[in-house]
PDB file of N, CA, C and O in Angstrom:
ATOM      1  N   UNK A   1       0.845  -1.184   0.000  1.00  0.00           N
ATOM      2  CA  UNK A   1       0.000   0.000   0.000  1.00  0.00           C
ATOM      3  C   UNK A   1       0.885   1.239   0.000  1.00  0.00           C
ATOM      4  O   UNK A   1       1.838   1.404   0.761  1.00  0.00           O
ATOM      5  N   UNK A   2       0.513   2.004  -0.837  1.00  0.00           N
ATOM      6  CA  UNK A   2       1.111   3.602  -0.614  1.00  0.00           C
ATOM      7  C   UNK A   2       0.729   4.180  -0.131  1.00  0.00           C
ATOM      8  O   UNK A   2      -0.470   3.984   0.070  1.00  0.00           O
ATOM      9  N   UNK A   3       1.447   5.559   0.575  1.00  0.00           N
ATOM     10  CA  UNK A   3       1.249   6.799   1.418  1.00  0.00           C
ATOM     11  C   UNK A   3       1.885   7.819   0.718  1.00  0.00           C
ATOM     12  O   UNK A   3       2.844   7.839  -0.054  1.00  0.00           O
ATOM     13  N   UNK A   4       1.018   8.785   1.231  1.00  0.00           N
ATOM     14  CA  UNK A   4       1.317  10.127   0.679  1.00  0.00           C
ATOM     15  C   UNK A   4       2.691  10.990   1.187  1.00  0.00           C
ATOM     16  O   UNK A   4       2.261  11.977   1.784  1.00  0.00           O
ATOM     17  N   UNK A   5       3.490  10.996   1.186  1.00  0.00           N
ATOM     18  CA  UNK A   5       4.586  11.373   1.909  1.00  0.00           C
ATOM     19  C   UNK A   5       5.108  12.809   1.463  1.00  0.00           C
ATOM     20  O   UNK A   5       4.848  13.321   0.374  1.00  0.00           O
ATOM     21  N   UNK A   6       5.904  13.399   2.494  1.00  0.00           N
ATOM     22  CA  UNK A   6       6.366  14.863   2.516  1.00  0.00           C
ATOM     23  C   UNK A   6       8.027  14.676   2.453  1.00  0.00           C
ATOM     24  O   UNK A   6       8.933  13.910   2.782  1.00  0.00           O
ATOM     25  N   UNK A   7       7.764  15.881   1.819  1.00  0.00           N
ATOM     26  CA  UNK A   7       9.835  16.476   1.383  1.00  0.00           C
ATOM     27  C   UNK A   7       9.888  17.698   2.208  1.00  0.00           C
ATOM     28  O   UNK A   7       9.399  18.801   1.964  1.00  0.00           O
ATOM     29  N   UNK A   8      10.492  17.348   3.109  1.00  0.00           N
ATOM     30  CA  UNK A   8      10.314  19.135   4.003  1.00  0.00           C
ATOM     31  C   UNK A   8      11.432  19.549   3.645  1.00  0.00           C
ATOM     32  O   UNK A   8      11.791  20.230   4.606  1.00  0.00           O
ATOM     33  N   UNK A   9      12.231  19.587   2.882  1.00  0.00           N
ATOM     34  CA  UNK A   9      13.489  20.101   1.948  1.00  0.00           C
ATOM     35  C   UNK A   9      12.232  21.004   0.823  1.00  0.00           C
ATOM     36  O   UNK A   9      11.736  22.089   1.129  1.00  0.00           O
ATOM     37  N   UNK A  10      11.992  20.415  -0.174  1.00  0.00           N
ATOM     38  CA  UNK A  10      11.554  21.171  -1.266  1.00  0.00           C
ATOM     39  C   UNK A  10       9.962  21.402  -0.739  1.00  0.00           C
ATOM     40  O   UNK A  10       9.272  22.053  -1.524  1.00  0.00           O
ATOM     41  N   UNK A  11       9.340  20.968   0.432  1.00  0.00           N
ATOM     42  CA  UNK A  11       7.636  21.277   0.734  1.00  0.00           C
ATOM     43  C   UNK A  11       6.661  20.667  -0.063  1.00  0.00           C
ATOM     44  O   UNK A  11       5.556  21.194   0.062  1.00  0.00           O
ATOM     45  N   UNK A  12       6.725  19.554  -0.986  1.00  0.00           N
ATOM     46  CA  UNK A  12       5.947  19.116  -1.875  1.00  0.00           C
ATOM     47  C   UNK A  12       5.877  17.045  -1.767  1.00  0.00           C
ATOM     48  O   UNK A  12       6.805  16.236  -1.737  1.00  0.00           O
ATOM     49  N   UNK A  13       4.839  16.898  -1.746  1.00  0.00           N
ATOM     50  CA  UNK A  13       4.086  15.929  -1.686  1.00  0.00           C
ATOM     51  C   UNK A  13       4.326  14.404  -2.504  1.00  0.00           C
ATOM     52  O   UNK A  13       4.152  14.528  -3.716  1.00  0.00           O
ATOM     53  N   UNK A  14       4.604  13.332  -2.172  1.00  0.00           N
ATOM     54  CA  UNK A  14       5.316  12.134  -3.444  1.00  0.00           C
ATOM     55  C   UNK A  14       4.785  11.426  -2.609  1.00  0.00           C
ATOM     56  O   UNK A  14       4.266  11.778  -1.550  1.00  0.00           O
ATOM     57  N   UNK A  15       4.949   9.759  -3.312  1.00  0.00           N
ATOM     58  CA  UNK A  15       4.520   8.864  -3.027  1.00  0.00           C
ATOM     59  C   UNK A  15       5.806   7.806  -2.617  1.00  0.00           C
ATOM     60  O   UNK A  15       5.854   6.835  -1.861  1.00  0.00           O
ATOM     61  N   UNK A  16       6.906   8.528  -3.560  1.00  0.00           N
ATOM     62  CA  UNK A  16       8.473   7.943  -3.419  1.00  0.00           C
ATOM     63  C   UNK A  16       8.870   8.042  -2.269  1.00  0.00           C
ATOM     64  O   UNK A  16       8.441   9.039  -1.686  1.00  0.00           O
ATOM     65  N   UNK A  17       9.645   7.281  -1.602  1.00  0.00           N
ATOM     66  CA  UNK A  17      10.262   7.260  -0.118  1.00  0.00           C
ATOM     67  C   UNK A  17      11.830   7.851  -0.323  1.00  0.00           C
ATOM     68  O   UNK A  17      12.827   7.832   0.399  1.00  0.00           O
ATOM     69  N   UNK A  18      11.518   8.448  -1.828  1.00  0.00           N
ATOM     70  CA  UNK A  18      12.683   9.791  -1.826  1.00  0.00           C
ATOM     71  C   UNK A  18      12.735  10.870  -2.597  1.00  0.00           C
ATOM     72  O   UNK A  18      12.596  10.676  -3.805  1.00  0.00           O
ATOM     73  N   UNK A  19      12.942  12.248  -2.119  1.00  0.00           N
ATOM     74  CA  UNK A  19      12.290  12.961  -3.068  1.00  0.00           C
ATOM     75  C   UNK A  19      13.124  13.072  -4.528  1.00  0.00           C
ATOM     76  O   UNK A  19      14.343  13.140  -4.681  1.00  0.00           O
ATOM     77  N   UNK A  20      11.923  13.066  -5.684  1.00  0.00           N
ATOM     78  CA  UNK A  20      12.835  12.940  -7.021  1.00  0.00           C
ATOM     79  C   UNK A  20      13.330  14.590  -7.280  1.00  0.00           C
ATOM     80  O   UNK A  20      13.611  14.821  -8.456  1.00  0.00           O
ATOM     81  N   UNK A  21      13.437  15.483  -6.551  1.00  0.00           N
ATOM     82  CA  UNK A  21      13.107  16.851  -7.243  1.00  0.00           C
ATOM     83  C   UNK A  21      14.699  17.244  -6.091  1.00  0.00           C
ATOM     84  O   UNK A  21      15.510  17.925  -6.719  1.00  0.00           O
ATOM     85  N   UNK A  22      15.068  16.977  -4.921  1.00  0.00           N
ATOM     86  CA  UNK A  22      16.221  17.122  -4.065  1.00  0.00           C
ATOM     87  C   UNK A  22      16.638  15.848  -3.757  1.00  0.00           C
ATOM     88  O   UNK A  22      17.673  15.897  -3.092  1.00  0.00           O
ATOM     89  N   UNK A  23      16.209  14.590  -3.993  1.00  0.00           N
ATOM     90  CA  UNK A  23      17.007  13.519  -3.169  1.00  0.00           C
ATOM     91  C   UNK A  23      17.033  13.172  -2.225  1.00  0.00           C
ATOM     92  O   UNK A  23      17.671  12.136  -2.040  1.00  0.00           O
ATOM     93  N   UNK A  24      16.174  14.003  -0.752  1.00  0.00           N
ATOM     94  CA  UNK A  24      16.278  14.021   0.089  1.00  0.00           C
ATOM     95  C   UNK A  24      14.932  12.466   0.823  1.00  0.00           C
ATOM     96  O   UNK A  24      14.083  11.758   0.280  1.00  0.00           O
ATOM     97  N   UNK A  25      15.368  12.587   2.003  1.00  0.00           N
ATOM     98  CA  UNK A  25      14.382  11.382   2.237  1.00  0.00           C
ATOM     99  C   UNK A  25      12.834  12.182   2.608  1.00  0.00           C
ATOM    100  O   UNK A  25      12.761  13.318   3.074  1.00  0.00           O
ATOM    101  N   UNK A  26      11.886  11.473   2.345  1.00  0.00           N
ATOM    102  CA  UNK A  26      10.192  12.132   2.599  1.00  0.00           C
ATOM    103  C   UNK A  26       9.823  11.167   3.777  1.00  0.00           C
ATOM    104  O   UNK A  26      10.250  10.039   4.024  1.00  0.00           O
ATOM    105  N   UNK A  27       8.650  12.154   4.613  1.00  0.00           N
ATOM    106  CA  UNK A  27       8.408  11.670   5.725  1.00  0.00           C
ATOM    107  C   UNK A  27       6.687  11.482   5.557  1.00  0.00           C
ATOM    108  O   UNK A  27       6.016  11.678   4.545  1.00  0.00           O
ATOM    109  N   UNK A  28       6.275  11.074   6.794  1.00  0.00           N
ATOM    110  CA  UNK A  28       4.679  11.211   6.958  1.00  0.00           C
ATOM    111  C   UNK A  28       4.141  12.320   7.522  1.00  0.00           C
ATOM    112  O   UNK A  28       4.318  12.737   8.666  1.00  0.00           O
ATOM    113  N   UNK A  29       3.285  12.905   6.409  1.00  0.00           N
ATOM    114  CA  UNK A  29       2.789  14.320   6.980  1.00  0.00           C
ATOM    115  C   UNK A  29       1.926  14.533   8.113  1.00  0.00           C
ATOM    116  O   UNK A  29       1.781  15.593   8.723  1.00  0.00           O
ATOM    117  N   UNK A  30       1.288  13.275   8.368  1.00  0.00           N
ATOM    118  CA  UNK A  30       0.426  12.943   9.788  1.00  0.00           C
ATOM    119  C   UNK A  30       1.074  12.738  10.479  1.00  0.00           C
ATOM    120  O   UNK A  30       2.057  12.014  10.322  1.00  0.00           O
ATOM    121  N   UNK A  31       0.669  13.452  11.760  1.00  0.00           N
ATOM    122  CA  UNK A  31       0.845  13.386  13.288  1.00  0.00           C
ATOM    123  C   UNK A  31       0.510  12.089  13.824  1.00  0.00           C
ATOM    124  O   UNK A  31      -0.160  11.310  13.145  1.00  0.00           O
ATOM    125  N   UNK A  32       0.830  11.850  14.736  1.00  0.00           N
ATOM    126  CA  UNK A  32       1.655  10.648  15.400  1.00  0.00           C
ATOM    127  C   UNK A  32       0.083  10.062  15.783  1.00  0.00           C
ATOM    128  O   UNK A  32      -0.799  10.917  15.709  1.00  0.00           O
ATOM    129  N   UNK A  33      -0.398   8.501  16.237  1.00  0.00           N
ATOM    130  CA  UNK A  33      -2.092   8.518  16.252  1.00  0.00           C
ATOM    131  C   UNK A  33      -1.799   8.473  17.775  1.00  0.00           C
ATOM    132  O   UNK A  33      -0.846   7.795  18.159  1.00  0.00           O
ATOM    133  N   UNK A  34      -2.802   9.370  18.944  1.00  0.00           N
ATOM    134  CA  UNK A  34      -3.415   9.951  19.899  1.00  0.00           C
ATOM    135  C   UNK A  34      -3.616   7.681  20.376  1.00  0.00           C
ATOM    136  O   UNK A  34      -3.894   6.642  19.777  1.00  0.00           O
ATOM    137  N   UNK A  35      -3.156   8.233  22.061  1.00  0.00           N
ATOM    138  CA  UNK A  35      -3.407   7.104  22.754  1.00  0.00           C
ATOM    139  C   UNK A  35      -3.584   7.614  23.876  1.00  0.00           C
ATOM    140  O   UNK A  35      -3.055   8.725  23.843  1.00  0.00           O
ATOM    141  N   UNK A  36      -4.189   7.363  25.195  1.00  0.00           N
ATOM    142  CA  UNK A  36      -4.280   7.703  26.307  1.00  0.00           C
ATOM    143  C   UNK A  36      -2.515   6.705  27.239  1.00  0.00           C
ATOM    144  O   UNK A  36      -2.216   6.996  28.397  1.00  0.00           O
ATOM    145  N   UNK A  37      -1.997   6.055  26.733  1.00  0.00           N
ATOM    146  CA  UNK A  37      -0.820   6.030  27.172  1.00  0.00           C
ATOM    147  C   UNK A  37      -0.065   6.484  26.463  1.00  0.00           C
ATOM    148  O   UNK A  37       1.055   5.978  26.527  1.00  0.00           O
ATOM    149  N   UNK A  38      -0.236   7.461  25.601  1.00  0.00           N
ATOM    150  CA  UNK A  38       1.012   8.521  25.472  1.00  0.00           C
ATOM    151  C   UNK A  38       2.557   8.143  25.770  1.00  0.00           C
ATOM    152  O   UNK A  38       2.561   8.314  26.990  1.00  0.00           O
ATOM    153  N   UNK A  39       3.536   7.843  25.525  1.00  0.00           N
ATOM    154  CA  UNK A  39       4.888   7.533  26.196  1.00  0.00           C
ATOM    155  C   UNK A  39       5.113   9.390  26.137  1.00  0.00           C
ATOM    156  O   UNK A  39       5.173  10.013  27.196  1.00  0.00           O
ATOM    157  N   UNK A  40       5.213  10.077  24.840  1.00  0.00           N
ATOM    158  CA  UNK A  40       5.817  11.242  24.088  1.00  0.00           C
ATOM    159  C   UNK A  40       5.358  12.342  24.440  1.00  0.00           C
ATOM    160  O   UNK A  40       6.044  13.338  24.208  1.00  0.00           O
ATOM    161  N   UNK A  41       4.192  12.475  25.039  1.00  0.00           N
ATOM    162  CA  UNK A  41       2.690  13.619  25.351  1.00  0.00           C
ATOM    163  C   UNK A  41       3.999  14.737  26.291  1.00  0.00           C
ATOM    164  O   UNK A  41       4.064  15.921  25.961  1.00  0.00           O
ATOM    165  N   UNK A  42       4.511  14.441  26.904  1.00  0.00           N
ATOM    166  CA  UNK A  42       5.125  15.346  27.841  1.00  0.00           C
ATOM    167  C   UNK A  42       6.208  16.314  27.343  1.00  0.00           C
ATOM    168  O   UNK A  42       6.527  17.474  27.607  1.00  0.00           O
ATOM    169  N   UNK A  43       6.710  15.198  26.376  1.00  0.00           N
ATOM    170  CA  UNK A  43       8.488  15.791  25.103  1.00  0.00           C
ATOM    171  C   UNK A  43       7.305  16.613  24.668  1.00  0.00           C
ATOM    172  O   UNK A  43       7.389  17.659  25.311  1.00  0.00           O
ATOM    173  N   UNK A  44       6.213  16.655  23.869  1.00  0.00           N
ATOM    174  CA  UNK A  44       5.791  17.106  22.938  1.00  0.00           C
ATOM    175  C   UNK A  44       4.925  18.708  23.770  1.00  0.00           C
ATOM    176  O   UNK A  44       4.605  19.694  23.106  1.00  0.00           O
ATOM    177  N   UNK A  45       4.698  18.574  25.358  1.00  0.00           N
ATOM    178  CA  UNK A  45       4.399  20.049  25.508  1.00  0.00           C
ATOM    179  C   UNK A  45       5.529  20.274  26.169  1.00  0.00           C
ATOM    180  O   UNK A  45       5.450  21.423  26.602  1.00  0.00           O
ATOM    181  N   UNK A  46       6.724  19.700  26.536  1.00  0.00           N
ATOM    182  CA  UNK A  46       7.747  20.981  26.720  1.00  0.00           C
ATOM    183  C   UNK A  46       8.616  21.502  25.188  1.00  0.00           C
ATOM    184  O   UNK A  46       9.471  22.383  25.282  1.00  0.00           O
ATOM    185  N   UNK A  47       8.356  20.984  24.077  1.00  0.00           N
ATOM    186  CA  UNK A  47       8.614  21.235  23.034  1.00  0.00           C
ATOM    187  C   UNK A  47       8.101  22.239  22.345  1.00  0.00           C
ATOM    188  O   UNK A  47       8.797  22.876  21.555  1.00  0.00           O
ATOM    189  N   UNK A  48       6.531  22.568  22.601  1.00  0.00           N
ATOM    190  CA  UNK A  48       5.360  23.329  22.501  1.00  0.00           C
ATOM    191  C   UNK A  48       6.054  24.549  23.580  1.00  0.00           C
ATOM    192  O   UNK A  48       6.337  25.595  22.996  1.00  0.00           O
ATOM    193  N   UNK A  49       6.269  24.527  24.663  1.00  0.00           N
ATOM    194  CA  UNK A  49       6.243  25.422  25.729  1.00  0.00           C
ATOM    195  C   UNK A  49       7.745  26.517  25.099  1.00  0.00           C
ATOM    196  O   UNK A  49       8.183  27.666  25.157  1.00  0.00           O
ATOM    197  N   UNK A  50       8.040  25.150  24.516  1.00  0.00           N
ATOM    198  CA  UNK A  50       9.921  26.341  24.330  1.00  0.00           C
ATOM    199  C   UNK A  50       9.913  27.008  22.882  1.00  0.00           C
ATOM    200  O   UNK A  50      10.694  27.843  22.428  1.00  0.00           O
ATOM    201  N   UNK A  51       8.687  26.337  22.219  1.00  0.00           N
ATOM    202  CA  UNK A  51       8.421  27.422  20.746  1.00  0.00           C
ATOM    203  C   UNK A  51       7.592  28.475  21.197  1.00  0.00           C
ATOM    204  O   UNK A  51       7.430  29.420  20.424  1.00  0.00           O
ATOM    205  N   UNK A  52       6.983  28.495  22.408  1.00  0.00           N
ATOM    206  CA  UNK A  52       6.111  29.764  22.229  1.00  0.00           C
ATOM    207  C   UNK A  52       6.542  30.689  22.986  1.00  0.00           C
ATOM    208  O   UNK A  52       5.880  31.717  23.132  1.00  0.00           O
ATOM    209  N   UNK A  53       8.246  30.419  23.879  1.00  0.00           N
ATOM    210  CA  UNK A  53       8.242  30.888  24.796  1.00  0.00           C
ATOM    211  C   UNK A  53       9.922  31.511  24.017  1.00  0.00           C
ATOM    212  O   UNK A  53      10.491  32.450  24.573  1.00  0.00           O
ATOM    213  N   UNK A  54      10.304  31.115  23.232  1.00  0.00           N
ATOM    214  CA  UNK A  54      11.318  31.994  22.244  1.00  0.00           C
ATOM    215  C   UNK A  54      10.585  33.212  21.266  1.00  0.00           C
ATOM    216  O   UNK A  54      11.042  34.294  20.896  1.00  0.00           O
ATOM    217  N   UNK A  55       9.102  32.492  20.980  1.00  0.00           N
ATOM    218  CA  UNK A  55       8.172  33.745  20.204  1.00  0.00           C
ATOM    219  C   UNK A  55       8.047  34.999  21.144  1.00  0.00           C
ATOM    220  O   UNK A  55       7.963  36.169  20.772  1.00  0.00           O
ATOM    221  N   UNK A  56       8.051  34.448  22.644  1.00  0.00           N
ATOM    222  CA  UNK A  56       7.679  35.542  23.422  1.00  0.00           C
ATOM    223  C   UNK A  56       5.930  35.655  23.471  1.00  0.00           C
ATOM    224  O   UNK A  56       5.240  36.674  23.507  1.00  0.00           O
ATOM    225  N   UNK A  57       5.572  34.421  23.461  1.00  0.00           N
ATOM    226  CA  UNK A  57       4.409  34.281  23.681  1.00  0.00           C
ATOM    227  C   UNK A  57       3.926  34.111  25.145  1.00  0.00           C
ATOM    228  O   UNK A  57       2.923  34.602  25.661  1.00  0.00           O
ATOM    229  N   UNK A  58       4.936  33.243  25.740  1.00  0.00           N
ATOM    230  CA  UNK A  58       4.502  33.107  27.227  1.00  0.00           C
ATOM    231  C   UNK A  58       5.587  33.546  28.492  1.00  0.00           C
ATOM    232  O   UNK A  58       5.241  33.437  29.668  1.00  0.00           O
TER     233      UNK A  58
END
């Protein structure tokens, strides 16, 4: 089965598990699937906390 995969080098969309346009490797543009045991939930709001807090958001 194929997936839609991302080049966050060039920003554009393939099905190749490399991009033909830079070479670079493509990832999955979906977010990780939501579990109530979470291992990551915690990395992911102090990760959140330190982007908004270099914006000068908080």
């Amino acid at each position: 089965m194929n997936h839609i995969l991302f080049c966050q080098n060039c920003r554009k969309y393939t099905i190749a598990e490399q991009c033909s346009i830079c070479s670079a490797k493509t990832v999955m543009p979906k977010p990780a699937r939501y579990g109530p045991e979470d291992p990551y939930s915690s990395y992911r709001r102090q990760a959140k906390e330190a982007q908004l807090k270099a914006r000068g958001w908080l």
